[in-house]
N, C-alpha and C positions, 0 to 999 in steps of 0.2 A: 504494500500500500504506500501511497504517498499523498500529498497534500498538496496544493498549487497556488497562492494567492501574487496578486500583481496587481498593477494598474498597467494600462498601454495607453498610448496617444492618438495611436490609429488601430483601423480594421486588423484583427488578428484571425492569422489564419493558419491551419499548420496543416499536415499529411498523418493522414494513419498511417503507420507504415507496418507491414505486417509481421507479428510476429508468431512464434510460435506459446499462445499464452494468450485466453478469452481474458477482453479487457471491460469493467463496469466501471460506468463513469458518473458520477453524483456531481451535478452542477448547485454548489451552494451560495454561488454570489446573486447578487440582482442583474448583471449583467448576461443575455441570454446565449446562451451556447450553443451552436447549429452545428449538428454532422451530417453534412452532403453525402448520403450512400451514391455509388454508381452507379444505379439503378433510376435514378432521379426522387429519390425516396430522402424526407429529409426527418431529423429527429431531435428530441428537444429532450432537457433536464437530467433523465435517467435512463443512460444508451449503454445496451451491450454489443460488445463489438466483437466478432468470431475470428476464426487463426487468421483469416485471409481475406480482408475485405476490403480489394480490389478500387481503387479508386475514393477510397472514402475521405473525408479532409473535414478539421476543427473549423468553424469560425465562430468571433463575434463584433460584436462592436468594439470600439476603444472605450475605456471605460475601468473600474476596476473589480476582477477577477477572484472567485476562488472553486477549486473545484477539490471533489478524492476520488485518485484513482484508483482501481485494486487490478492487479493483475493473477489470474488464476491459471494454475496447467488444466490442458484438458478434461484430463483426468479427474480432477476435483470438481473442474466443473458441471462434469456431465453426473453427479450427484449434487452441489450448491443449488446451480441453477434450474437444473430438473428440465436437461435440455438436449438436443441429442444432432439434427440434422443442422439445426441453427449453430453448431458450436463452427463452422465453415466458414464460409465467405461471407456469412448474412450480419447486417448493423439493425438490430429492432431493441424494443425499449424493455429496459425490466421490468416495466409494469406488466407485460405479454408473457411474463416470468414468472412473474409474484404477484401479480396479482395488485393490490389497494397495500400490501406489506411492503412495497415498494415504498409508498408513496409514505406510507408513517417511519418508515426507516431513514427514507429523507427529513423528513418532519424533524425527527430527533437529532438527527448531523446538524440542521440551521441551527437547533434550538442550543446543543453543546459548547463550553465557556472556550475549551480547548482541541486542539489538533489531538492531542493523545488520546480525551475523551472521544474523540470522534473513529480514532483508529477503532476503541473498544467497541464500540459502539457495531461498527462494522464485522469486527472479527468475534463478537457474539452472535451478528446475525450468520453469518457463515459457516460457524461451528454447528450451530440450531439447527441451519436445512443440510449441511453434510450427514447430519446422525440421522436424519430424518427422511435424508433420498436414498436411490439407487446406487449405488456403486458398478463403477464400470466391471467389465469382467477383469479379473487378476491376470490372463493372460495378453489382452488388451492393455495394461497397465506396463505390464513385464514389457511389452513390447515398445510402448511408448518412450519406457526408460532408456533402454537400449539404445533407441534411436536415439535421444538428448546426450546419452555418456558418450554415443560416436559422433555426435555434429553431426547426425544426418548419413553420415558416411556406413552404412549397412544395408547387407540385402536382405531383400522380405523373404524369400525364400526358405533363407536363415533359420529367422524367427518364425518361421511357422515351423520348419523342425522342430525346435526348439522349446515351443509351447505345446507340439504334438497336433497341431490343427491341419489343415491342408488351407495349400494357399489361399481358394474360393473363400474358406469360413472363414481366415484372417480376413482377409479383404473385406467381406460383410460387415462381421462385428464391430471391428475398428472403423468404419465408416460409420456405422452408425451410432457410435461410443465418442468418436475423437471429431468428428463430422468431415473428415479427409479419408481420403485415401490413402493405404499404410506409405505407399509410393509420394505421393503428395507431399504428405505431413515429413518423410525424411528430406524430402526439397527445400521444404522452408525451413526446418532446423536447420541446414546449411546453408542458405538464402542468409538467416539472420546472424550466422557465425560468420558472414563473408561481409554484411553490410556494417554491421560491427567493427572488424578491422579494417574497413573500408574509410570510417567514421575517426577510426585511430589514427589514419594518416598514411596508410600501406598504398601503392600504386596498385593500381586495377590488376596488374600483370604476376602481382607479387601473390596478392589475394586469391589469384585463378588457382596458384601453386598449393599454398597453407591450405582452402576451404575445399581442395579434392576436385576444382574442376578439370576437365577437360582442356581445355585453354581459356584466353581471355576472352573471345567469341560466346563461350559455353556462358562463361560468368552472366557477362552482359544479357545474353538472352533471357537466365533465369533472371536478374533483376529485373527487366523490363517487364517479365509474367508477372512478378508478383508485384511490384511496386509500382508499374508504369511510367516507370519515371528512367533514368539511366544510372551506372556507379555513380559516376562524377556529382548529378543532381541530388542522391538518395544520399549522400555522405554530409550532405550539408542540409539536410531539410529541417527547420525547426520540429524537433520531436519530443514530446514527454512521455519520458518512461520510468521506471524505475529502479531501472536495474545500475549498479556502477559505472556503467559505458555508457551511460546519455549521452546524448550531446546536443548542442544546439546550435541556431544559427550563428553566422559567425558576429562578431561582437556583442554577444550575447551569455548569460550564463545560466 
């Protein structure tokens, strides 16, 4: 989880950029927060955003800002959120989630004095629907891991040895568990370990080498599938995240 507050002077606008990790986002300022899906579908307050959704971008007015993000693995999510073909490419709102507990889950974020209290506040409710949902399958889980400890860099074939499935019933289940394809979901774990050191300052050429592409061609292609954007552009897009490797525009922090 993280927190976000600011003022801006002008129109802000940033890139989702995709990762491997459903992101819920609580808009708790007065200022209002717009995610542009690619679809031409727009969403307001309390948006969930799945591993891969293509084209989708923050805005708002200038003005001043706060929002909490949470970033969830799959896997947790598809027990949290109680959600399964949407954990993909799809940006819809938690309330299509939760229901009206959305909407008092926000209630209580405005209403909290502090950040910390807000964090708890969130990871009470997350704990509450984990005990309370489905759990993906454990061999769906095994496999996801896998794929994250190699950066993407493993075959599915593998892992359906592995778990004892055949390839068909891997493919099923984890689609409809992780909402990718087990082939997929290891692209973009690699996609986000390539746009990462991409982000660190590594030349496109050097990235093809470390992140297991084929060449620098290879790279480029898959960053353009999933981000639509190019290395060069993707390395510098205002983005908030949470993990250690943020990064932001430049002159920015």
């Amino acid at each position: 989880m993280a927190g976000f507050s600011g003022r801006e002077d002008d129109l802000v606008e940033v890139g989702i950029v995709p990762r491997p990790a459903v992101m819920v986002m609580f808009n708790l300022g007065d200022v209002p927060l717009v995610v542009d899906y690619g679809s031409g579908e727009q969403h307001r307050e309390r948006v969930v955003a799945g591993l891969a959704p293509r084209g989708a971008r923050g805005r708002g007015p200038a003005g001043s800002f706060e929002c909490l993000e949470v970033r969830l693995s799959p896997v947790a999510a598809h027990a949290v959120l109680g959600a399964s073909s949407e954990l993909g490419g799809a940006v819809i709102t938690l309330d299509a989630l939760w229901g009206r507990d959305a909407v008092r889950i926000e209630e209580r974020l405005r209403a909290a004095g502090t950040w910390a209290d807000r964090f708890a506040i969130v990871e009470a409710a997350l704990a509450r629907r984990h005990e309370a949902g489905r759990e993906a399958d454990p061999e769906v889980a095994y496999c996801w891991g896998q794929m994250v400890a190699g950066r993407g860099r493993v075959r599915i074939e593998r892992l359906a040895t592995e778990v004892g499935w055949s390839r068909k019933r891997l493919w099923s289940r984890f689609r409809s568990q992780i909402g990718l394809s087990p082939k997929r979901a290891a692209q973009l774990i690699r996609f986000d370990d390539a746009v990462h050191r991409l982000a660190a300052g590594h030349t496109a050429a050097a990235v093809a080498v470390m992140s297991g592409y084929a060449d620098q061609s290879h790279l480029h292609r898959d960053v353009v599938s999933f981000a639509g954007a190019t290395p060069t552009a993707v390395a510098v897009e205002p983005f908030l995240a949470v993990d250690d490797v943020a990064w932001a525009a430049p002159g920015r922090t």
